[in-house]
N, C-alpha and C positions, 0 to 999 in steps of 0.2 A: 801509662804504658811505657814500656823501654824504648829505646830507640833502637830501630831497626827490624823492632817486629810488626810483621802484619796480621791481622787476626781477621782471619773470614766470616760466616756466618756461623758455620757450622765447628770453629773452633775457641775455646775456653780461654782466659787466662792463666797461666803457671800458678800453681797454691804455694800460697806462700808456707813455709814454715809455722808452724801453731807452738807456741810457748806459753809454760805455766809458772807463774811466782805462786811456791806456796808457803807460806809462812806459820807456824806453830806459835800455838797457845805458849806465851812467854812473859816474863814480869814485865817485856822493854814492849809490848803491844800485843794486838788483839791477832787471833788466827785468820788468816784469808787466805785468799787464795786469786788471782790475777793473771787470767787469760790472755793474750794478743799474739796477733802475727807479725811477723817482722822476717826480713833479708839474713838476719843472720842474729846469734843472742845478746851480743851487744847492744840492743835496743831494752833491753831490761833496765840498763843503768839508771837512763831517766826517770824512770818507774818507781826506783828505789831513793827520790831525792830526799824525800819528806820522813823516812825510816829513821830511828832511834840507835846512836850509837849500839855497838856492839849487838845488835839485831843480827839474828839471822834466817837466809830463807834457802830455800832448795829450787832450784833451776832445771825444769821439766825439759824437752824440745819428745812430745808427743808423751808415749810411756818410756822412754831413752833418760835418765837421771843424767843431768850433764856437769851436775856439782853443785857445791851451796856455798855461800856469800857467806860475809861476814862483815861488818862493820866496825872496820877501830875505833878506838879514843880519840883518834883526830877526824872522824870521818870517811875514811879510803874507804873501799870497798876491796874486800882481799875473796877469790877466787882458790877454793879447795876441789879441786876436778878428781879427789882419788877418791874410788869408788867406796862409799857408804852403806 
C-alpha cells in the first residue's frame, strides 16, 4: 500500500494499469503474448531481458497501442511511439 493512504472497509485499492507484451510469429522467436500490471510501462523492460536481438514486440496499456520495441545488435531496446 502507498504511504498515506488509508483504506476502510468499504474501499478498494487504485487498479493498477494492465499492460500487454505481444509479440509476433518471427524467425528471432515464438509469438506470445505477456500480461502484468505495473505503475507505469517502464516495467515491461525487465520482461524483455531474455528476448533475441533485433526482436520486436508491441506495447499494449489496455486497448491504447503505446508503441513497439525493438531490439539492436548490441541489445538496447529502442522505443517507436508513432502510431502503427
Amino acid at each position: 500500500m502507498h504511504a498515506g493512504w488509508v483504506l476502510y472497509p468499504t474501499q478498494k485499492m487504485p487498479m493498477m494499469p494492465q499492460y500487454v507484451l505481444e509479440f509476433d510469429d518471427d524467425d528471432l522467436g515464438q509469438p506470445k503474448r505477456v500480461e502484468f500490471g505495473a505503475e507505469n510501462p517502464a516495467a515491461a523492460l525487465p520482461l524483455l531481458k531474455g528476448e533475441n536481438k533485433f526482436r520486436q514486440v508491441k506495447l499494449w496499456e489496455g486497448d491504447r497501442l503505446l508503441g513497439e520495441l525493438m531490439r539492436d545488435g548490441r541489445g538496447v531496446w529502442h522505443l517507436n511511439d508513432d502510431p502503427i
